[in-house]
Backbone as CSV, one residue per row, in Angstrom:
resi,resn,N_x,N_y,N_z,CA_x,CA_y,CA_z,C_x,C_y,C_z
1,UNK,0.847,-1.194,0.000,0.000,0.000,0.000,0.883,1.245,0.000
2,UNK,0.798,2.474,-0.908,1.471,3.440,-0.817,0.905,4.831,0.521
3,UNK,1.577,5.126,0.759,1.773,6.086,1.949,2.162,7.322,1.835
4,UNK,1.607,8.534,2.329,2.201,9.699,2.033,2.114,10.391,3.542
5,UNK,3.083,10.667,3.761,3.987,11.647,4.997,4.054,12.986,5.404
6,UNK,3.232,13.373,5.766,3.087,14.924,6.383,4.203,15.355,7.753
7,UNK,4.780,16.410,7.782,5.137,16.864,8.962,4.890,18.685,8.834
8,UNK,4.632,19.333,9.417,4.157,20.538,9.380,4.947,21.080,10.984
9,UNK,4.773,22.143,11.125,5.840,23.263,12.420,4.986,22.219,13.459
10,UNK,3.571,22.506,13.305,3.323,21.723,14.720,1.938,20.632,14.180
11,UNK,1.546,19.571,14.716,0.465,18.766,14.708,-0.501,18.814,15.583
12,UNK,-1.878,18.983,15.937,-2.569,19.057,16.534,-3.523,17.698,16.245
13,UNK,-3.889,17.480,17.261,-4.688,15.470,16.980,-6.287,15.996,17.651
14,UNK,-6.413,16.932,17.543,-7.585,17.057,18.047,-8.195,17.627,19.583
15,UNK,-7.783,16.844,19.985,-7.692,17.462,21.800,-6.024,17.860,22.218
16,UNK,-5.163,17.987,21.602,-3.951,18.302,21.744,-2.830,18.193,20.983
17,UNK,-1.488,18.523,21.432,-0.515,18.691,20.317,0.138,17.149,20.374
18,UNK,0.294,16.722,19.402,1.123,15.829,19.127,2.704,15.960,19.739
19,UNK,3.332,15.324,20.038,4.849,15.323,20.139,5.806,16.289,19.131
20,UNK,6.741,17.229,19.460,7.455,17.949,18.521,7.823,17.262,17.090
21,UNK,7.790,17.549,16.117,8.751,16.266,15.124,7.979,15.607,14.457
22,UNK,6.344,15.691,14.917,6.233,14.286,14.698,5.337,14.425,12.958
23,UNK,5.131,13.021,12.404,4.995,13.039,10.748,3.683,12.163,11.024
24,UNK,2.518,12.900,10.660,1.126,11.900,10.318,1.832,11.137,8.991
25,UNK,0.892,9.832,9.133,1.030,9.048,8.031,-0.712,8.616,7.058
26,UNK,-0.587,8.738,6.239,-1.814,8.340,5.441,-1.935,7.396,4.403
27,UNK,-2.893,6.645,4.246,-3.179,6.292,2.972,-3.250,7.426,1.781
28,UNK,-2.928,6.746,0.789,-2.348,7.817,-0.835,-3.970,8.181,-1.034
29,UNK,-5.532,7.882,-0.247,-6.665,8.422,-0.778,-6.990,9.340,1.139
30,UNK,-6.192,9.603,1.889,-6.154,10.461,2.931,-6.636,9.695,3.995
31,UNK,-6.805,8.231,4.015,-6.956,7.514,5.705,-5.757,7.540,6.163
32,UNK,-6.179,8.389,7.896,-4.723,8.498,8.337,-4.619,6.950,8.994
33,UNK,-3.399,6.677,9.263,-2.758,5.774,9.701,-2.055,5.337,11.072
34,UNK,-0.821,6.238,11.056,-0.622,6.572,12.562,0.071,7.598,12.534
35,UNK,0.637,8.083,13.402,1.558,9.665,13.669,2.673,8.844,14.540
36,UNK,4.136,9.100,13.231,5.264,8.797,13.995,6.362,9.663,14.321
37,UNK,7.615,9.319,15.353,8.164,10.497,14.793,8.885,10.106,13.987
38,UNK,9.774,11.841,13.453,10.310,12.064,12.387,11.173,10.671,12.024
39,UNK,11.866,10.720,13.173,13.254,9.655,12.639,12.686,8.175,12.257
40,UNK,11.641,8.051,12.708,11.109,6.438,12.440,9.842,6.427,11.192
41,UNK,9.964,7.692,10.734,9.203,7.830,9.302,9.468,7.514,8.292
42,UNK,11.069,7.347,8.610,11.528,7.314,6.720,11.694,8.227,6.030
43,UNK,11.779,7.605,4.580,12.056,9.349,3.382,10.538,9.585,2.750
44,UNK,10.617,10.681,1.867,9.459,11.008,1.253,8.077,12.103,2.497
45,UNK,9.168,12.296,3.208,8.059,13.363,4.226,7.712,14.724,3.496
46,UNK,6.413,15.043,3.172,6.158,16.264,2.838,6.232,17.526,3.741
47,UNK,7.231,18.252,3.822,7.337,19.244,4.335,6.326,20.947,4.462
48,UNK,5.411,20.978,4.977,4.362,21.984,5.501,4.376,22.964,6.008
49,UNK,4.393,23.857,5.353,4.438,25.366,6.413,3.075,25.557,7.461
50,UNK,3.432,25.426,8.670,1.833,25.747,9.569,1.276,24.806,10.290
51,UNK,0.442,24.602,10.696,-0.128,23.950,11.722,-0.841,22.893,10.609
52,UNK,-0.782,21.401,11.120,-1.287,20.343,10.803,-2.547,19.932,11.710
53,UNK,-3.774,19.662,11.461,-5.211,19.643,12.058,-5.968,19.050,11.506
54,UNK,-7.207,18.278,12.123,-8.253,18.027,11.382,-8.991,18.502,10.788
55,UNK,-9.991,18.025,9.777,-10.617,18.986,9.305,-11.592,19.721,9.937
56,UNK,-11.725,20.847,9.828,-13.040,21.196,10.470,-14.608,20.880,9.973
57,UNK,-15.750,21.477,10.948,-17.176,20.970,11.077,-17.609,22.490,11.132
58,UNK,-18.391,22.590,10.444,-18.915,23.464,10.201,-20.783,22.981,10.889
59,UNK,-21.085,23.072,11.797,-22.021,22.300,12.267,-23.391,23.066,12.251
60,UNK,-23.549,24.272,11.543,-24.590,24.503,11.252,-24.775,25.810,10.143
61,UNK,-25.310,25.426,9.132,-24.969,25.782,8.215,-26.211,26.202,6.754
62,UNK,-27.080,27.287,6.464,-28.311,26.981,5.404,-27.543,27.325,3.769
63,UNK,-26.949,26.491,3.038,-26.426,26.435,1.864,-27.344,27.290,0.612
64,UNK,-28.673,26.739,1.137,-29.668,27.280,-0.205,-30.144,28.449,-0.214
65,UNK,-29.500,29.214,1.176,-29.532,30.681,1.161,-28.083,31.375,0.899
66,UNK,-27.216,30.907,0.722,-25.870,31.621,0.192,-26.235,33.021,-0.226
67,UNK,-27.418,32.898,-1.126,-27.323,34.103,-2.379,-27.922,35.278,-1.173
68,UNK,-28.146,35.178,-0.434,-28.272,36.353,0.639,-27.304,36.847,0.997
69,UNK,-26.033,36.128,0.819,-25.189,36.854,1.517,-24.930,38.497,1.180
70,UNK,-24.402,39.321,1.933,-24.832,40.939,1.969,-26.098,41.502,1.289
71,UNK,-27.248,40.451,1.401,-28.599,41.293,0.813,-28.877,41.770,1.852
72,UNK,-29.091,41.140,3.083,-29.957,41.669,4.476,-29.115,42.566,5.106
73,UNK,-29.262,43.627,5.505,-28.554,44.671,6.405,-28.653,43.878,8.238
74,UNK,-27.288,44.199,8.668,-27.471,43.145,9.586,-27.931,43.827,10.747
75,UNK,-28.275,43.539,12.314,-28.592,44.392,13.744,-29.765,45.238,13.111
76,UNK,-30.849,44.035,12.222,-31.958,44.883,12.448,-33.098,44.109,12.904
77,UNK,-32.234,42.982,13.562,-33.851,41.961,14.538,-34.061,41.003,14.004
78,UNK,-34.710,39.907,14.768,-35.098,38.532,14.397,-36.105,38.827,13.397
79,UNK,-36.670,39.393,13.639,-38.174,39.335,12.911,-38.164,40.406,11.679
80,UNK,-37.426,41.128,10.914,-36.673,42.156,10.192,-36.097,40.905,9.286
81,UNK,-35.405,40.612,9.861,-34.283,39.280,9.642,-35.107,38.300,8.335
82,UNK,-36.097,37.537,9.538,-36.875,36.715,9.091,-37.768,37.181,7.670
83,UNK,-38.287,38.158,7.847,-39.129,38.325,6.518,-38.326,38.746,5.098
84,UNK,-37.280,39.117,5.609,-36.430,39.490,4.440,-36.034,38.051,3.688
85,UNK,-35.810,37.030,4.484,-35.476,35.633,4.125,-36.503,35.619,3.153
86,UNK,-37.405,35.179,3.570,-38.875,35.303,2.894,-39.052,35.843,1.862
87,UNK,-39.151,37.415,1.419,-39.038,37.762,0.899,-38.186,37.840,-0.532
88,UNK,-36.718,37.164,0.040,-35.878,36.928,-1.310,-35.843,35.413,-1.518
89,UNK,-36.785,34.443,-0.978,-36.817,33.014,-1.305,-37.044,33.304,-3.328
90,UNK,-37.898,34.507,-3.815,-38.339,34.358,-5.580,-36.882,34.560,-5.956
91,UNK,-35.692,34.440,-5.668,-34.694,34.583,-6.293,-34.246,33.469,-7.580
92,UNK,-33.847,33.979,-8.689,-33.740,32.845,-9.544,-33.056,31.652,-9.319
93,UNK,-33.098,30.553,-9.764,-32.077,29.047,-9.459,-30.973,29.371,-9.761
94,UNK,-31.014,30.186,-10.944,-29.473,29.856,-11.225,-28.623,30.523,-10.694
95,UNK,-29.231,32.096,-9.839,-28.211,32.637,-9.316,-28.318,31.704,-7.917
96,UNK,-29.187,31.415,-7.323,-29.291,30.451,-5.952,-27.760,29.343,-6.377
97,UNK,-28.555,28.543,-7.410,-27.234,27.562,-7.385,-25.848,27.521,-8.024
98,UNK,-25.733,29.149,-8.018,-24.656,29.815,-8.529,-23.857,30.178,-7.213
99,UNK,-24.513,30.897,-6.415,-24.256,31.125,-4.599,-23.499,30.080,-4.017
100,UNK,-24.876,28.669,-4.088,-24.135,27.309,-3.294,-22.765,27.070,-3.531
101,UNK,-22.777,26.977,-4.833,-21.557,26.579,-5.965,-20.134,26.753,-4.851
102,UNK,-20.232,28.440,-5.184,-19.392,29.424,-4.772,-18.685,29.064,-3.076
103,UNK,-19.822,28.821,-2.149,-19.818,28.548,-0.599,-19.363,27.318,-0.625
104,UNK,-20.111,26.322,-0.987,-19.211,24.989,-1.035,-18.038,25.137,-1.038
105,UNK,-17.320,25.808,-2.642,-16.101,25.494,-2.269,-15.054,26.502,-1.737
106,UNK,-15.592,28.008,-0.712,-15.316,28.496,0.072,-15.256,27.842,1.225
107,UNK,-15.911,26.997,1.357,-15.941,26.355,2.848,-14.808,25.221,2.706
108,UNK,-14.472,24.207,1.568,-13.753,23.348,1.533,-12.159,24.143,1.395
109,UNK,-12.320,25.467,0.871,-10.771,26.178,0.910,-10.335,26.363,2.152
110,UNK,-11.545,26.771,3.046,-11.066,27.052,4.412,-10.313,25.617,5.431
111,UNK,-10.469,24.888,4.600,-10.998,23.642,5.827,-11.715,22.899,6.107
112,UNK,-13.201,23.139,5.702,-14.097,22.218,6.546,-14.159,21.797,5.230
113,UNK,-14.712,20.064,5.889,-14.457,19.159,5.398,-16.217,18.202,5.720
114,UNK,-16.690,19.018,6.658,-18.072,18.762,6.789,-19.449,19.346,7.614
115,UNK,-20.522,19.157,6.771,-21.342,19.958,7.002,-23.370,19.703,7.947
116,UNK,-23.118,20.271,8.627,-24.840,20.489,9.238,-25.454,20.676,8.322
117,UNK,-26.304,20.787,7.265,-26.818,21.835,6.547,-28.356,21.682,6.494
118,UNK,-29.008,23.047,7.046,-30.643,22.915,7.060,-31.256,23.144,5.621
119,UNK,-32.132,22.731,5.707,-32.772,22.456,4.185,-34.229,22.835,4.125
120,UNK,-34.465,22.949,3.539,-36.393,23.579,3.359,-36.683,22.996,2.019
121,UNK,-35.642,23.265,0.926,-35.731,23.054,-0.974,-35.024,21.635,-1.039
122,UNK,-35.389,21.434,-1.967,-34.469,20.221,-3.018,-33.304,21.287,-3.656
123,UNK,-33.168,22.458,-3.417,-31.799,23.255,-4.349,-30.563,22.526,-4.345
124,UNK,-30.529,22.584,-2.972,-28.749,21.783,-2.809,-28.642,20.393,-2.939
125,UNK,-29.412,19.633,-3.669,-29.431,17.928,-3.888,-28.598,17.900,-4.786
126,UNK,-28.637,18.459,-6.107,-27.670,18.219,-7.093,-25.955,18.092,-6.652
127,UNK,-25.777,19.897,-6.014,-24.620,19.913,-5.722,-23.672,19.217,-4.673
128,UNK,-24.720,18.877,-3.747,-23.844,17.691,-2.718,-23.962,16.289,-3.188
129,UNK,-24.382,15.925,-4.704,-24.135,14.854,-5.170,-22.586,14.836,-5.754
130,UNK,-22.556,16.073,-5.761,-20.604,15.693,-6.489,-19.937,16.505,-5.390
131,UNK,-20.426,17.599,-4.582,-19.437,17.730,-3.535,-18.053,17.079,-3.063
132,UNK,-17.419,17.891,-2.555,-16.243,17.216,-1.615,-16.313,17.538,-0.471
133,UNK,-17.409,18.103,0.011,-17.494,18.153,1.580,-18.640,16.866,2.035
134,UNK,-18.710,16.192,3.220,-19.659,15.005,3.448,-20.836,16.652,3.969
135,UNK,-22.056,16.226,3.536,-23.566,17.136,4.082,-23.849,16.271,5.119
136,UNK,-24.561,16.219,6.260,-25.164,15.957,7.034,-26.515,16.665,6.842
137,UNK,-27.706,16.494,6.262,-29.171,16.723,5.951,-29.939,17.034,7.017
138,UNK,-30.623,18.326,7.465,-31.555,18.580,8.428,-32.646,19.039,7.884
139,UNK,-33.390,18.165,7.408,-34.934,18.724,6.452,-35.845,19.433,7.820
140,UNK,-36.292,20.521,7.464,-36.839,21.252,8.593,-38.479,21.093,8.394
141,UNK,-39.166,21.354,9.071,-40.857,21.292,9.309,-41.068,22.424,9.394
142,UNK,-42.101,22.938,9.306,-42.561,24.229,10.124,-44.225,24.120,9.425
143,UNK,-44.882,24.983,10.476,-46.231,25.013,10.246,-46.895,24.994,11.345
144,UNK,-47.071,26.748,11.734,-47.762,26.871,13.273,-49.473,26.406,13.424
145,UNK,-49.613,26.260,12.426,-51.500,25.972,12.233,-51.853,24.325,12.161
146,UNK,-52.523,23.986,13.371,-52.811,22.693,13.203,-53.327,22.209,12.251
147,UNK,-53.848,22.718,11.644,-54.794,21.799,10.386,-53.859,21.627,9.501
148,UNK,-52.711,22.069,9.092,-51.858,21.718,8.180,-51.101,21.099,8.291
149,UNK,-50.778,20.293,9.888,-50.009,19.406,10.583,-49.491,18.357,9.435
150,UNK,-50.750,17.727,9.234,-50.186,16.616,7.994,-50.004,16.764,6.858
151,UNK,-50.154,17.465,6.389,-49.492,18.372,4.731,-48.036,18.630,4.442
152,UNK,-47.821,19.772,6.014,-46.233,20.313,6.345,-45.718,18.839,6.245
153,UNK,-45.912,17.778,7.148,-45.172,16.840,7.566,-44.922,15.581,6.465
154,UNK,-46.268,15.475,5.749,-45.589,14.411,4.575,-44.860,15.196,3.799
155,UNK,-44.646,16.782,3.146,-43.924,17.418,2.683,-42.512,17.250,2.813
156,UNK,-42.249,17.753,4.146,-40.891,17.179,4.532,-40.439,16.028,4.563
157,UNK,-41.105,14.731,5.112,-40.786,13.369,5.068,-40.676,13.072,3.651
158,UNK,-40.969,13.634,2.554,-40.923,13.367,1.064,-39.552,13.829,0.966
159,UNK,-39.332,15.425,1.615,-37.553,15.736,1.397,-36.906,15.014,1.726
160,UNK,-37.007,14.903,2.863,-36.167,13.612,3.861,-35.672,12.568,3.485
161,UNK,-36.552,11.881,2.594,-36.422,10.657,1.672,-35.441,11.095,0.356
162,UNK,-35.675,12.069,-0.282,-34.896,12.208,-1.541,-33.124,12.602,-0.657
163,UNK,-33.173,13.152,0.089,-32.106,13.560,0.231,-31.228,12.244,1.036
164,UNK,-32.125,11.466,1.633,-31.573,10.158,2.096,-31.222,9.851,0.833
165,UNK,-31.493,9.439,-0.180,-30.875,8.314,-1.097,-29.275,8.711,-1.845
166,UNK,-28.426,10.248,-1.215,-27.484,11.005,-1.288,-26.495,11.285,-0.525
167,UNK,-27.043,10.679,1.259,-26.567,11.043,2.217,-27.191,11.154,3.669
168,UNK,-26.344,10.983,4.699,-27.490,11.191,5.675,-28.346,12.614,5.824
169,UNK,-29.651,11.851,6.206,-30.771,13.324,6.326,-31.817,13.036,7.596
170,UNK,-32.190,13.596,8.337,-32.954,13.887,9.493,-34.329,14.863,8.924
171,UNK,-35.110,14.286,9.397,-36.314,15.336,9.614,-36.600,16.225,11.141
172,UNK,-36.624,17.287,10.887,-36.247,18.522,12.086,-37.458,19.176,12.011
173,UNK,-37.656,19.188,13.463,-38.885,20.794,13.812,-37.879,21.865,13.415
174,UNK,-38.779,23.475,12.804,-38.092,24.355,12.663,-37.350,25.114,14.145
175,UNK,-38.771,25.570,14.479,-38.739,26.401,16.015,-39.225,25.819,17.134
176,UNK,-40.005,26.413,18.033,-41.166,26.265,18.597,-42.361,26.887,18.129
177,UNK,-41.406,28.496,17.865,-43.115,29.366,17.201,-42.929,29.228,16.431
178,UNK,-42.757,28.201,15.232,-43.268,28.075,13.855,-44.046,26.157,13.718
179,UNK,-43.685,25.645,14.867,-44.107,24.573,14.855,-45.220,24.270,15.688
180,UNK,-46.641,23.972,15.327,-47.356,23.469,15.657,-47.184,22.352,17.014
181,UNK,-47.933,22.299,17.995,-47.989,20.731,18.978,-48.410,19.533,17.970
182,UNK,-49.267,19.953,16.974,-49.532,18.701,16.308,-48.566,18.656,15.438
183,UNK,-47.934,19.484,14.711,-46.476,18.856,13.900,-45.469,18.464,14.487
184,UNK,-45.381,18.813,15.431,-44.037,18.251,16.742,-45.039,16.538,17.483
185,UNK,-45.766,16.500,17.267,-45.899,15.317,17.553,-45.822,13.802,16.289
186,UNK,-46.073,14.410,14.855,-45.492,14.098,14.179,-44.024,13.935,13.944
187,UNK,-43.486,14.400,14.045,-42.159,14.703,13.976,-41.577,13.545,14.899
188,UNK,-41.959,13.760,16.186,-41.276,12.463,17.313,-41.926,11.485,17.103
189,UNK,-42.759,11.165,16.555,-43.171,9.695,16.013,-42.378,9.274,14.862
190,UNK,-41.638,10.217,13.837,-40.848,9.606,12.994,-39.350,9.072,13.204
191,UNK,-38.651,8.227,12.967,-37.657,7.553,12.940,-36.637,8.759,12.467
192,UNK,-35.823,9.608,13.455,-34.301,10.312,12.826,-33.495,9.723,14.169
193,UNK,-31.773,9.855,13.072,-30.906,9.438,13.751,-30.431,10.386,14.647
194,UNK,-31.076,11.762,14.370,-30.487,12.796,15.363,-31.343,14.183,14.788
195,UNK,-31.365,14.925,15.879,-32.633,15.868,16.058,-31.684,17.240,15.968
196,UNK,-32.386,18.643,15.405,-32.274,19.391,16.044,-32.881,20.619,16.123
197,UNK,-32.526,21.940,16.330,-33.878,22.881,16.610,-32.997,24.136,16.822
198,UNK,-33.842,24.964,16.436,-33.634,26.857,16.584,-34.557,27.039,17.885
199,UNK,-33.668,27.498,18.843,-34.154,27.541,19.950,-34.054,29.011,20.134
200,UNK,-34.851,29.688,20.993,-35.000,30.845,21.882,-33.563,31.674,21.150
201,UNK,-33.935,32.003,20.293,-32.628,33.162,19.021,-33.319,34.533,19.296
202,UNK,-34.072,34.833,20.032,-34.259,36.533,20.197,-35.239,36.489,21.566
203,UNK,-35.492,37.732,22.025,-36.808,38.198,22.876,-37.828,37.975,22.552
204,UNK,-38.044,38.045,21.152,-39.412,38.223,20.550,-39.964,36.919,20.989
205,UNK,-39.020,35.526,20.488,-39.329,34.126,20.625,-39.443,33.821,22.264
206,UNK,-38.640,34.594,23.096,-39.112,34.264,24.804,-40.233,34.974,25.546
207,UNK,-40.613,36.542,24.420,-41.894,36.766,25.258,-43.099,36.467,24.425
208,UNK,-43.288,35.931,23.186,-44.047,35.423,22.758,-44.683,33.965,23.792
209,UNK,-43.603,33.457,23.958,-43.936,32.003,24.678,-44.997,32.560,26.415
210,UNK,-43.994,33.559,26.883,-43.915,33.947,28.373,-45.431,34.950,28.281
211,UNK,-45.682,35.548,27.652,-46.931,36.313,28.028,-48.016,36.958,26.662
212,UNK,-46.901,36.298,25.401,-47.778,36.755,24.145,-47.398,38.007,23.435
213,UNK,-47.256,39.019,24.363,-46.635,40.431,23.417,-45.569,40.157,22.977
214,UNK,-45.595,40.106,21.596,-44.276,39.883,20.784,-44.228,40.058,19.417
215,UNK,-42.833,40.647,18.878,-43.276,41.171,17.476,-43.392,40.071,16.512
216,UNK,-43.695,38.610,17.359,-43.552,37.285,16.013,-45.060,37.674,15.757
217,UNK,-45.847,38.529,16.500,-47.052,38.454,16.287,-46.825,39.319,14.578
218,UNK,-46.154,40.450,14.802,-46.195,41.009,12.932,-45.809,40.208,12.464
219,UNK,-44.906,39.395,12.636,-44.068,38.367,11.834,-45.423,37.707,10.869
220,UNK,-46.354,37.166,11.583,-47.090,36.182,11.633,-48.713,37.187,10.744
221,UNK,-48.472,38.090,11.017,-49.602,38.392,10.357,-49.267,39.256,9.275
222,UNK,-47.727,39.533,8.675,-47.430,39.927,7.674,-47.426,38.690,6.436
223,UNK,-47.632,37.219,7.169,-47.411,36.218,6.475,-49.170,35.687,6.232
224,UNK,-49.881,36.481,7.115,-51.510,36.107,7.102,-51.696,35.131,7.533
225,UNK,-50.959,34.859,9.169,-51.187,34.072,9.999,-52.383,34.457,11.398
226,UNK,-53.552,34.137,11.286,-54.357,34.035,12.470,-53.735,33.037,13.898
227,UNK,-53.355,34.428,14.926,-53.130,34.136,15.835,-53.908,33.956,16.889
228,UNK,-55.215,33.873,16.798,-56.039,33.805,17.771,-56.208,32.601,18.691
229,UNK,-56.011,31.714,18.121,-55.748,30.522,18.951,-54.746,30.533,19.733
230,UNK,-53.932,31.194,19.266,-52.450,31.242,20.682,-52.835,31.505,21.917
231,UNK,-52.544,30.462,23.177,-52.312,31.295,24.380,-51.192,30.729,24.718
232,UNK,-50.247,32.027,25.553,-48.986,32.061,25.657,-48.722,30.843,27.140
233,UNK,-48.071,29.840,26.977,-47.935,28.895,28.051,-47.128,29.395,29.354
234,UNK,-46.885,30.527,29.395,-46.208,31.543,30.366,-44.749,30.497,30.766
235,UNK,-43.978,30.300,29.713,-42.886,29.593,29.953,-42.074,29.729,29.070
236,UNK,-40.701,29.145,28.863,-39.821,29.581,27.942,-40.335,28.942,26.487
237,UNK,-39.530,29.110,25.228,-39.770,28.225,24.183,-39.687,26.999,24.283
238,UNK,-38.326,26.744,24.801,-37.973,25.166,25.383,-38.770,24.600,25.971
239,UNK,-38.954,25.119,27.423,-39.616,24.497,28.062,-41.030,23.891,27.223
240,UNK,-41.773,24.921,26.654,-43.013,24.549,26.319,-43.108,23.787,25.110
């Protein structure tokens, strides 16, 4: 089996520095092997300017919004924030999957080597089919109105599925205030290998929960959401 030999100023293994000197060893397709030192390496050591490390994780991450980057003016609120998202979702594909393109392999220049990435679209299926970063799939739910509980939810479980046959993918509640009790009970009845959630990200989302005055209420009725059924569980997002 052929072997290729790194030594760089210093090695880092993850939780700490390796021994002065010392030369990772790899397989010629990048499985490392072991870390020896210098003198018991042999010839053919590639010599490295800089710190030697794993790759990094980029552990949370929305790809199919790239093309936002410097559209939204930033420190102007969750809920400012949010509708602007919204708002530029009519953006064309090709500049969308012109964006991804671009970030992908900004992120693989930097380093990372793998990704969280939340999902709402099928946009980014193509491109993490030839990627060089591994995706980790978080198909998200959302849908504060019970009656649409099962609509939102086979929706997503349909993403869930396409993007499984590419890679691992999870089906995810969005929030709390965008998720229904009856879509969150869907949700934990389905089979994922790992969960996760936008938790309590502003005031708006902790006094909405805690007493109701909150600007998710414009949020929600700029989107022509009837809030009347809400009563506030006088508790955090989490908690409730």
């Amino acid at each position: 089996m052929a072997y290729r030999k790194f030594k760089g100023d210093r090695l880092f293994i993850g939780n700490s520095w390796a021994p002065d000197r010392s030369v990772l060893i790899t397989t010629e397709n990048g499985r490392v092997e072991t870390i020896l030192p210098e003198e018991e390496a042999g010839d053919d050591i590639e010599q490295l300017e800089g710190i030697i490390c794993p790759g990094f994780i980029n552990a949370h991450c929305h790809l199919e919004l790239s093309h936002l980057h410097h559209q939204i003016p930033p420190h102007t609120g969750m809920m400012k924030f949010l509708l602007s998202v919204m708002n530029l979702r009519g953006t064309p594909l090709e500049t969308i999957q012109e964006a991804m393109k671009l970030a992908d392999r900004s992120m693989y220049d930097s380093g990372i080597v793998a990704v969280g990435d939340i999902c709402n679209t099928d946009q980014s299926l193509a491109l993490k089919q030839n990627s060089t970063i591994r995706y980790y799939n978080f198909i998200e739910a959302m849908g504060f109105v019970a009656a649409g509980a099962p609509q939102r939810f086979e929706a997503a479980r349909e993403l869930t599925r396409r993007f499984g046959e590419t890679g691992p993918a999870s089906l995810v509640p969005h929030a709390p205030y965008s998720v229904s009790p009856e879509l969150f009970q869907l949700i934990n009845q389905s089979p994922a290998p790992v969960r996760c959630m936008h938790n309590q990200e502003s005031k708006a989302e902790a006094d909405f929960f805690l007493h109701g005055d909150s600007d998710l209420r414009e949020l929600y009725r700029a989107i022509g959401v009837d809030l009347s059924f809400f009563n506030p569980p006088g508790c955090s997002s989490l908690a409730a």
